[in-house]
C-alpha positions in Angstrom: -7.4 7.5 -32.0 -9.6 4.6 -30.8 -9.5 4.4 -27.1 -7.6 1.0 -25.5 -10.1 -1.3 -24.5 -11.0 -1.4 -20.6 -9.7 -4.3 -18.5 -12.7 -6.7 -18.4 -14.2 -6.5 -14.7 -13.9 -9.7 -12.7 -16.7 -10.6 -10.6 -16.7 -13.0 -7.9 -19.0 -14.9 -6.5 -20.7 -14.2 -3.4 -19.2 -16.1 -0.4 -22.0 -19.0 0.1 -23.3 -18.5 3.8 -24.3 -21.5 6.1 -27.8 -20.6 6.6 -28.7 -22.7 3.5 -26.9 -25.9 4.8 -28.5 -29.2 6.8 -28.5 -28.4 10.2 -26.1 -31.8 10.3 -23.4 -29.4 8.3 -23.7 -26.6 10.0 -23.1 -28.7 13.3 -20.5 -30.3 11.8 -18.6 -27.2 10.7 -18.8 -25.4 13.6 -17.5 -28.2 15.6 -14.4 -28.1 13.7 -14.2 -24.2 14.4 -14.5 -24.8 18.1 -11.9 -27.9 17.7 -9.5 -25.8 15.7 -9.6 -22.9 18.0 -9.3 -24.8 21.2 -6.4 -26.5 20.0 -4.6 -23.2 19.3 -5.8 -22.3 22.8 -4.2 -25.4 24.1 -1.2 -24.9 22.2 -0.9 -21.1 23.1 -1.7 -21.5 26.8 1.3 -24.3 26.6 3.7 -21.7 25.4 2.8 -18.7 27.4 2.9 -20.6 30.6 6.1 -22.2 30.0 7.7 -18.9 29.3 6.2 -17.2 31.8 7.8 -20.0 34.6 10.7 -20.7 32.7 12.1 -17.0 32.2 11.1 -16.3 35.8 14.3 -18.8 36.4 16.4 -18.4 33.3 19.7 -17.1 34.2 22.9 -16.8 31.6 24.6 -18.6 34.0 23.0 -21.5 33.6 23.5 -21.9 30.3 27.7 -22.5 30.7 28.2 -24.3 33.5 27.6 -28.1 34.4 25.0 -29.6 36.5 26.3 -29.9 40.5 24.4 -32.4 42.9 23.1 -30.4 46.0 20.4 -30.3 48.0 19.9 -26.4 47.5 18.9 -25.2 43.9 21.1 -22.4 44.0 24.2 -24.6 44.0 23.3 -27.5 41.6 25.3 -25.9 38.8 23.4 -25.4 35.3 22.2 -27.4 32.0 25.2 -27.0 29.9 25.6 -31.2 29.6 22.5 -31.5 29.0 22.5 -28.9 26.1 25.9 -30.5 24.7 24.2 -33.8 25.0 21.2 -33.1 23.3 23.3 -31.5 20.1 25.2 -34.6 20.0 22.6 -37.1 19.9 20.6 -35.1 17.4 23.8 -35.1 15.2 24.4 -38.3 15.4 20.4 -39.1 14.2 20.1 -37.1 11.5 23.6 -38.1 10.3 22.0 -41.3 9.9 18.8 -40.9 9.0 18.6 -37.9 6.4 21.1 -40.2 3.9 19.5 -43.0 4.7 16.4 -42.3 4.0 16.5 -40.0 1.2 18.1 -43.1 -0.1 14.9 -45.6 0.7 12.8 -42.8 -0.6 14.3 -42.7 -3.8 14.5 -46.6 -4.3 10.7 -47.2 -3.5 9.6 -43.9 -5.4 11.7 -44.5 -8.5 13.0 -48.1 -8.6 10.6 -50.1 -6.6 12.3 -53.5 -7.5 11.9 -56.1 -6.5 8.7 -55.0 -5.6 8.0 -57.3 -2.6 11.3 -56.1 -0.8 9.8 -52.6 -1.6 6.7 -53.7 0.2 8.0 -54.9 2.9 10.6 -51.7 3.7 7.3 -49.9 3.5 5.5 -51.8 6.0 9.0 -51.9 8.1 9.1 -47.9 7.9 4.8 -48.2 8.7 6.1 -50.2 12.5 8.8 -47.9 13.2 7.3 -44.8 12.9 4.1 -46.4 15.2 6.3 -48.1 17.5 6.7 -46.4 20.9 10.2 -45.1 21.4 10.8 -47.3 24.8 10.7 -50.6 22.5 13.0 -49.5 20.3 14.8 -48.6 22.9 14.9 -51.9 24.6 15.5 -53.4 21.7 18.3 -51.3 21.1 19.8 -52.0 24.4 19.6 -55.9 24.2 21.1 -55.4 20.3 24.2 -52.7 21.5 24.9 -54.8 24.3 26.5 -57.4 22.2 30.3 -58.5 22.7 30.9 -57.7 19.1 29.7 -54.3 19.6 31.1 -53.5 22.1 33.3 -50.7 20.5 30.3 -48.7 20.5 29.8 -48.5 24.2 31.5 -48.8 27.9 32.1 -51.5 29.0 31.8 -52.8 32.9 35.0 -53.9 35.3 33.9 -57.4 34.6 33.8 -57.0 31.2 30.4 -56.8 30.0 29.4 -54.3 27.5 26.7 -51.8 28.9 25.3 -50.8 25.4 24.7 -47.5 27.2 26.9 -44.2 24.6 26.0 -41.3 22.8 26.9 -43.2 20.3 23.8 -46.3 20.4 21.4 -43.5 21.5 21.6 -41.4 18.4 21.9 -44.5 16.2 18.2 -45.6 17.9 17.3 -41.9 17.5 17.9 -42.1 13.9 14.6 -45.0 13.7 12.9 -42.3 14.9 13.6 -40.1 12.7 13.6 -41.9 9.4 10.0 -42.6 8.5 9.6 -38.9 8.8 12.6 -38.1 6.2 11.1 -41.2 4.0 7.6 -39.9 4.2 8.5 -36.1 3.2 11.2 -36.7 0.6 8.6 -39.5 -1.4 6.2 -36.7 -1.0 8.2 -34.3 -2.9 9.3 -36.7 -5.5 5.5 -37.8 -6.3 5.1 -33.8 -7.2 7.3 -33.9 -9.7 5.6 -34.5 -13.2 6.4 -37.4 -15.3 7.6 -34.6 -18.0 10.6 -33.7 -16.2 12.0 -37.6 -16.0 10.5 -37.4 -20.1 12.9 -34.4 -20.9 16.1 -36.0 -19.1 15.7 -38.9 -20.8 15.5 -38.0 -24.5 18.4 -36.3 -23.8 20.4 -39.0 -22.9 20.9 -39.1 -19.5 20.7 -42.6 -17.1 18.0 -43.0 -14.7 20.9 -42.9 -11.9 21.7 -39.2 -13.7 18.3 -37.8 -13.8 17.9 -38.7 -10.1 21.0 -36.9 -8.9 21.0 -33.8 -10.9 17.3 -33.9 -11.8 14.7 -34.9 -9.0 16.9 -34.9 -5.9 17.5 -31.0 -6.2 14.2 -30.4 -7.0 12.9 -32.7 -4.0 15.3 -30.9 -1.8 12.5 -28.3 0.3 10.5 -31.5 0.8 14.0 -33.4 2.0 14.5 -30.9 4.1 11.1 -30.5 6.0 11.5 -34.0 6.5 14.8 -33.7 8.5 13.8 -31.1 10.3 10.8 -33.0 11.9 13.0 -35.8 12.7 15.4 -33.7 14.0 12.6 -32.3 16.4 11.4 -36.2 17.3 14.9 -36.9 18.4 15.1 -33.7 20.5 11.8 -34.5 22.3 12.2 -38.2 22.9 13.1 -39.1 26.6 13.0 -42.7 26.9 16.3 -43.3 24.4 17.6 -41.6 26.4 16.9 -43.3 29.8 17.8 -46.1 29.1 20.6 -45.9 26.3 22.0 -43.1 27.3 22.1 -43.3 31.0 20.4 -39.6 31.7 23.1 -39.3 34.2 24.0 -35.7 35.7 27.4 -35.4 33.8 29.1 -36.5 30.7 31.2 -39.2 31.2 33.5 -39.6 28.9 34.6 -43.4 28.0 38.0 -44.7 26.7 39.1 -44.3 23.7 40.5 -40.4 23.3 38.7 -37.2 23.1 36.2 -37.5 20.5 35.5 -41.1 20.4 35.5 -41.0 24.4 33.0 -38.7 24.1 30.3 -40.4 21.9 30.9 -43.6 23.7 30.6 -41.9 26.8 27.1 -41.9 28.8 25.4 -38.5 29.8 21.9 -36.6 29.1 19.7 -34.5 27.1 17.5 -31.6 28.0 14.6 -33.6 27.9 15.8 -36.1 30.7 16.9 -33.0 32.8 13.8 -31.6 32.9 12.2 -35.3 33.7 14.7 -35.7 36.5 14.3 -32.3 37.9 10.6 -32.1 37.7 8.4 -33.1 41.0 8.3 -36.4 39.3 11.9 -36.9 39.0 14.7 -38.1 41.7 16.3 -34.2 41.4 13.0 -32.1 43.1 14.5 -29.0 41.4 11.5 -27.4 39.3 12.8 -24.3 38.8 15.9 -25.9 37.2 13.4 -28.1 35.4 11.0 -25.3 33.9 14.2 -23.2 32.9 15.9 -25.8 31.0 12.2 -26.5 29.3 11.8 -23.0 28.3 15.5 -23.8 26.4 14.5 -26.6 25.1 10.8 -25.5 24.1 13.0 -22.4 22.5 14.9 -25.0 20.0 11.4 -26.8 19.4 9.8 -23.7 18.1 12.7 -22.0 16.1 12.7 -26.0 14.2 8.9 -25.3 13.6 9.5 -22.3 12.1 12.1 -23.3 9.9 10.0 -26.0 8.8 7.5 -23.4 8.5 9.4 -21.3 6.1 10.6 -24.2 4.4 6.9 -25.5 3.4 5.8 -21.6 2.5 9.2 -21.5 0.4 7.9 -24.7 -1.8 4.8 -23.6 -1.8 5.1 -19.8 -3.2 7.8 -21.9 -6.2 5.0 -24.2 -6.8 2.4 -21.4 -7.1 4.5 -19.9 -9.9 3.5 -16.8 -11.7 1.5 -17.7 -14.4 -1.0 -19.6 -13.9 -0.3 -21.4 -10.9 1.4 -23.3 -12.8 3.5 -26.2 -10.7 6.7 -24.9 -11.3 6.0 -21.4 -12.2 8.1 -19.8 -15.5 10.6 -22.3 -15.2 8.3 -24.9 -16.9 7.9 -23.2 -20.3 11.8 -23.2 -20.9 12.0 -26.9 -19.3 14.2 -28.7 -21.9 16.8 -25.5 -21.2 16.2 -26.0 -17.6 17.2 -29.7 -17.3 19.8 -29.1 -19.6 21.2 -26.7 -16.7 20.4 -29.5 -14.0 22.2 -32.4 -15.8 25.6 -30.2 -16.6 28.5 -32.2 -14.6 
């Protein structure tokens, strides 16, 4: 019998050193070793030291029970208003943002008509997302405190609408947010190849169709990254808060019955607590202050790593198996495979 064939051996090439480079280059890319490791130093150092103060003061207890005013630290209660406040302000955001601007992605990605509107959302979503949250918090404070909005907030013993609710907050927190869920969801869509839109099409199926049973659920890693970031700029954003919001020690509930008291109801978020606890804040308490930062640096980090397993998730579908191919096997049985997507 003839003997199989051996597997071909695969050599590599050698890893090219530096020594051959311009000194310039070699400068140059050791800088950006010492950048890159300082900044994981930086970012490291952050964490560990938070930690290390913040579980030094982290009891249970203060995770369930309501802020107190005192002068001792021992009796000013816990963070749990600030907690509930911070979940409901980061609901309310990404309520409003992730539709929205999965929606704006898809009409500038795939419609783009008329094509100066589409321009000029992109250069609207451009401002927002380099505005400074304390303008568009002004902004939404002399907009919210209109008499015909007043439904949306408190309103004063004389009358006047405050502009200050859950409520306004997280629909200001949702600006935040949206060039962030625009940005990652047209990301996602630009990866998709012009074949799959091809393949939808001869058999049939409307533009409208292809989007929603086609590209949106292959988009849907990116669209999700991209809500997951904004959800982490709401979380961390301070100034909304302060001055839509009140950041005051309790939630107050307004009028209106349980729920909708609620979100037009003033209170605060974990990042205000920690701001008003901190040396620099009216409460002096910075043990209060570094525990309820280790909480919220907590929810930070665990959205990172979703976002992190998110991205790795895409990117190990887009590797494929054969080829590295951009959307592994499923491409070479793609007339079958949009056939599947476009069953209603």
């Amino acid at each position: 019998m003839t003997p199989a064939p051996s597997a071909p051996t695969v050599r590599h090439r050698p890893r090219e050193g530096t020594a051959s480079w311009p000194i310039a280059d070699r400068l140059c890319y050791w800088l950006c070793w010492v950048v890159g490791i300082g900044m994981c130093a930086v970012a490291a150092a952050i964490v560990v030291y938070m930690l290390v103060k913040g579980l030094s003061y982290l009891r249970p207890g203060l995770l369930v029970t309501s802020p107190a005013a005192s002068p001792r630290q021992g009796e000013s209660g816990g963070f749990l208003d600030p907690i509930e406040g911070t979940l409901i302000v980061t609901a309310i955001g990404t309520l409003v943002a992730a539709p929205l601007g999965v929606a704006l992605a898809v009409w500038i990605s795939e419609y783009h008509r008329p094509s100066w509107m589409a321009r000029a959302t992109e250069s609207a979503l451009e401002m927002i997302a380099g505005a400074p949250s304390v303008v568009l918090a002004i902004f939404g404070l002399i907009l919210f405190a209109r008499g015909f909005l007043g439904f949306l907030s408190q309103q004063a013993e004389n009358g006047h609408v405050t502009g200050e609710s859950f409520i306004t907050a997280g629909l200001v927190m949702s600006l935040l947010a949206l060039p962030m869920v625009v940005a990652a969801t047209r990301e996602s869509l630009s990866q998709i190849p012009a074949r799959v839109r091809e393949a939808s099409y001869a058999l049939g199926k409307t533009k409208a169709t292809t989007i929603r049973n086609v590209l949106l659920p292959t988009a849907r890693p990116g669209v999700a990254t991209g809500t997951v970031l904004g959800m982490g700029r709401i979380i961390g954003d301070t100034a909304v808060i302060t001055i839509l919001l009140g950041a005051s020690l309790h939630t107050e509930p307004g009028s209106g019955g349980p729920v909708i008291g609620l979100l037009r109801g003033s209170g605060s978020t974990l990042t205000s607590y920690v701001y008003s606890n901190s040396p620099a804040g009216e409460g002096n308490s910075p043990q209060k202050a570094y525990a309820a930062a280790v909480v919220l640096l907590a929810i930070v980090l665990a959205l990172n790593a979703l976002v992190t397993r998110i991205a790795r998730g895409e990117a190990a579908a887009a590797r494929g198996q054969k080829g590295g191919d951009a959307f592994g096997e499923r491409r070479r049985f793609l007339p079958s495979w949009v056939s599947r997507r476009l069953e209603w």
